[in-house]
C-alpha positions in Angstrom: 79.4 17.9 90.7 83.0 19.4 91.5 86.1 17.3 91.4 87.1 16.5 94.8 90.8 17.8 95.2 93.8 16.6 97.2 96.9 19.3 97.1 100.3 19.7 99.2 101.1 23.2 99.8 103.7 25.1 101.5 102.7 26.2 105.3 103.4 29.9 104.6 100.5 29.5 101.8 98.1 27.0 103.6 98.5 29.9 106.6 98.1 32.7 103.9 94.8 31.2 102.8 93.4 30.4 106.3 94.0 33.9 107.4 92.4 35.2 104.8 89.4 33.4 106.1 89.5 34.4 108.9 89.9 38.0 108.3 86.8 37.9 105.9 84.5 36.4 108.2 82.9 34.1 105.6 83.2 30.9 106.7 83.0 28.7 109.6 86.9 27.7 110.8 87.0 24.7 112.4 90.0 23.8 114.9 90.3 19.7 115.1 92.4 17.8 117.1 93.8 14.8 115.9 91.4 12.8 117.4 88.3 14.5 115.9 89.2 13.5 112.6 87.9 10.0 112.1 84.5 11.0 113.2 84.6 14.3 111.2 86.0 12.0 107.7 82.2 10.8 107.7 80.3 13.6 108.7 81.7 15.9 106.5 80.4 14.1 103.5 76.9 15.8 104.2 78.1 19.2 103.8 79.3 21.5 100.5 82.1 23.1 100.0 83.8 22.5 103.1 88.0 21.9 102.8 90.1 20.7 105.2 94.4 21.9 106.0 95.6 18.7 107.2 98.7 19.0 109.1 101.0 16.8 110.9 103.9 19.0 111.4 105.8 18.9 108.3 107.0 21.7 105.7 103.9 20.6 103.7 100.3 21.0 104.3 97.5 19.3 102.8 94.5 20.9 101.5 91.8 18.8 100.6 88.1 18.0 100.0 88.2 14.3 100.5 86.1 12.8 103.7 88.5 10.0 103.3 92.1 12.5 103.3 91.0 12.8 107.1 90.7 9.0 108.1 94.0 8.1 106.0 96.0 11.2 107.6 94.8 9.9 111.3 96.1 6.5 110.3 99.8 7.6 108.8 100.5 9.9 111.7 99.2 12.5 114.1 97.8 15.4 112.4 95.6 17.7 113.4 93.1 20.1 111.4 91.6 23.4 110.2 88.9 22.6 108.3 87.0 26.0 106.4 83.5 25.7 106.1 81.6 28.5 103.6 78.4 30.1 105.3 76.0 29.9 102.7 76.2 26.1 104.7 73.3 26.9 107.3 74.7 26.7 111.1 72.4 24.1 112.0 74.0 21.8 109.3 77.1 22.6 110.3 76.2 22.0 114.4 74.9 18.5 113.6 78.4 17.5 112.1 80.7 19.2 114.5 77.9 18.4 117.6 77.8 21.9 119.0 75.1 23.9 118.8 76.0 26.9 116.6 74.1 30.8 116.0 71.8 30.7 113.5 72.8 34.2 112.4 76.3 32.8 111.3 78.1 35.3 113.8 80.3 32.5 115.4 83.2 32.2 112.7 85.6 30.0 115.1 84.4 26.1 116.1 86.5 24.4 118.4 86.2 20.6 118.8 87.5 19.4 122.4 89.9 16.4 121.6 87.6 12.8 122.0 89.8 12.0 125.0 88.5 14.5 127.6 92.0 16.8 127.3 92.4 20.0 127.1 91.9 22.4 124.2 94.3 21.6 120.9 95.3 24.5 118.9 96.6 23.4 115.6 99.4 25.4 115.2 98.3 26.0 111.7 95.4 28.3 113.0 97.6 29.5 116.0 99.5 31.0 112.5 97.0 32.4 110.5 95.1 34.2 113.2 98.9 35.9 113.9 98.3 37.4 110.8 95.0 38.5 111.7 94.9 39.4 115.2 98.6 39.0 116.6 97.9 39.8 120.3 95.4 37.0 120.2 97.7 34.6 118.6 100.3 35.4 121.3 97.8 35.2 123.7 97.6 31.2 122.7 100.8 30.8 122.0 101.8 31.7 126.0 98.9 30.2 127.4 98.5 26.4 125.6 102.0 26.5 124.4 101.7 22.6 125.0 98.7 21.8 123.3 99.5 23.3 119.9 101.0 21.1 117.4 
């Protein structure tokens, strides 16, 4: 069984990494608000190979595959998530955790929880980031539409 791994890295790198993702379409990218994480810290545990870029707005971004990181992070300070999800991990699985019914082809690469409270979407600015990289007119398309509910 793998060592489960807690890291700080820089945003430029965390955003690097997530665009990358993205861009090769082989896993599932999950946006979470910051009130999704509690629930998502125990339902993660049932799924492999899943990690998590836990931001709160700081130089520093952690990356981490720790159900627990997510609880502790909620309870330190806002922070909100991308959480990358490989998909050899079969889209049902991955529905049941995130409660969304999900292709089972795998051809729905972006998963967007809804913030517990009933608001309205929350882009982690984190993913608004990456996906610049990857598809900038998209990105600026977020940026100028929910410019207050990114992080």
């Amino acid at each position: 069984m793998p060592i489960a791994t807690n890291e700080l890295l820089s945003r430029d790198t965390a955003v690097q990494r997530i665009a990358r993702r993205i861009a090769a379409r082989d896993a599932y990218v999950i946006t979470a608000p910051p009130t999704s994480l509690p629930r998502l810290s125990s339902a993660l545990t049932e799924l492999k190979g899943w990690h998590a870029y836990l931001d709160s707005g700081t130089p520093a971004v952690m990356r981490t595959d720790r159900a627990g990181a997510l609880l502790v992070a909620d309870l330190l300070m806002e922070t909100a998530g991308v959480i990358v999800v490989p998909k050899t991990v079969p889209a049902s699985e991955l529905g049941e955790v995130v409660g969304q019914e999900l292709p089972a082809d795998g051809s729905q690469d972006l998963v967007v929880l809804m913030p517990t409270d009933g608001g309205p979407i929350f882009w982690p600015l984190l993913f608004v980031d990456a996906l610049a990289l990857v598809d900038p007119p998209v990105a600026a398309h977020l940026r100028a539409q929910h410019i207050a509910d990114l992080n």
